[in-house]
C-alpha positions, 0 to 999 in steps of 0.5 A: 536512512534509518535502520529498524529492528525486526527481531535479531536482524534489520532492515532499511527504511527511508524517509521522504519528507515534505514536513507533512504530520501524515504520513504513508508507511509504504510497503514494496511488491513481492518482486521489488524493493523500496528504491524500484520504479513504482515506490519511488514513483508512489512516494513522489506523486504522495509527497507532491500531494503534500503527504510525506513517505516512508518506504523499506525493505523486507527482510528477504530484500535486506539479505538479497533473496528472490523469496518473500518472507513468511507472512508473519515475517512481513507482518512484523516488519510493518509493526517494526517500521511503523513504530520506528516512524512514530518515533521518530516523526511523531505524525498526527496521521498514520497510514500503512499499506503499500503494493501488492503483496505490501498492502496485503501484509498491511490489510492483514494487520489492519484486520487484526486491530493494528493501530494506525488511521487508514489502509492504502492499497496500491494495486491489491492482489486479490488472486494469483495471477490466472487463479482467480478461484484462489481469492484473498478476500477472507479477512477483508470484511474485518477490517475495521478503518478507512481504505482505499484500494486502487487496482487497474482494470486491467489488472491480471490479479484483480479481477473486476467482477471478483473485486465487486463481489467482494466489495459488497461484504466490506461496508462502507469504510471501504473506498475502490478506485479503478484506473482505467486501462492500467495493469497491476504495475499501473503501466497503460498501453498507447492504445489506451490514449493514456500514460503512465504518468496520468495514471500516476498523477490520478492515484495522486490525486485520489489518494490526497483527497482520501487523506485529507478526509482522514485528517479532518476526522477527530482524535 
């Protein structure tokens, strides 16, 4: 368990490691944490998939508020935790991103230059739920490394046909992988002939064969 610098305050991170040189710097939801159910799940399927994980809390989390933090703030948190994890991990491979409101932190820093390898989205909230005119799409097209974004089908936050549109503008670096049947907390419904440990096992999957493509990519 580390504690990390954020300005004059701290927060936790923790490191999952299977001794792999890349690592996934992971950020939590708006409405979770770095020990809730979906990010420790993500971490097991990465670490089974032979990519170690590093997960924290944003500040508001840290003092046990129900109110995110400023997107500054949480911009500065990621900056604070990856540099701890390179200090610490000296990795060959590092990539950001995390779940919903995390990954949208982190896509926002990757578009403006941040220095890591690649942008990991796990369940992007591209508009508020039942706003799908309210898009956070602006800065997308900028950036500049490798993605991958992995929403649901049915996902209430991303809707499919906005998402397409979008993906027209933000050229090929850009991978999307939909999980059918899957909302925005990558839970399915029996109807669907499918689990939540399938789906979990796929964004595993996928997200193993997108890193080994990152780390075959020279430096």
């Amino acid at each position: 368990m580390w504690r990390v610098r954020v300005g004059e305050d701290a927060v936790t991170a923790e490191h999952d490691s299977t001794g792999s040189s890349i690592v996934f710097v992971c950020a939590h939801g708006a409405g979770g944490n770095m020990a809730d159910r979906g990010v420790l799940a993500v971490s097991q399927v990465m670490r089974a998939q032979g990519v170690d994980v590093v997960r924290f809390n944003f500040l508001y989390k840290e003092k046990r508020s129900g109110r995110p933090d400023p997107m500054p703030l949480l911009r500065k948190t990621i900056d604070a935790v990856v540099a701890r994890a390179r200090e610490e991990l000296r990795p060959d491979v590092v990539v950001i991103g995390g779940r919903s409101m995390g990954g949208r932190a982190a896509s926002m820093l990757a578009a403006d230059g941040f220095a890591c390898d690649g942008l990991l989205l796990l369940a992007y909230p591209l508009h508020p739920a039942g706003k799908p005119d309210q898009l956070r799409d602006a800065h997308l097209p900028t950036i500049d490394i490798p993605v991958l974004c992995l929403n649901g089908t049915r996902d209430a936050l991303c809707r499919r046909d906005l998402m397409d549109a979008v993906l027209e503008r933000v050229g090929p670096k850009w991978t999307m992988h939909w999980l059918d049947g899957a909302d925005h907390s990558f839970h399915v419904l029996k109807s669907s002939g499918r689990t939540d440990a399938e789906v979990l096992s796929e964004i595993g999957e996928t997200s193993r064969m997108w890193v080994e493509r990152l780390a075959r990519v020279p430096r």
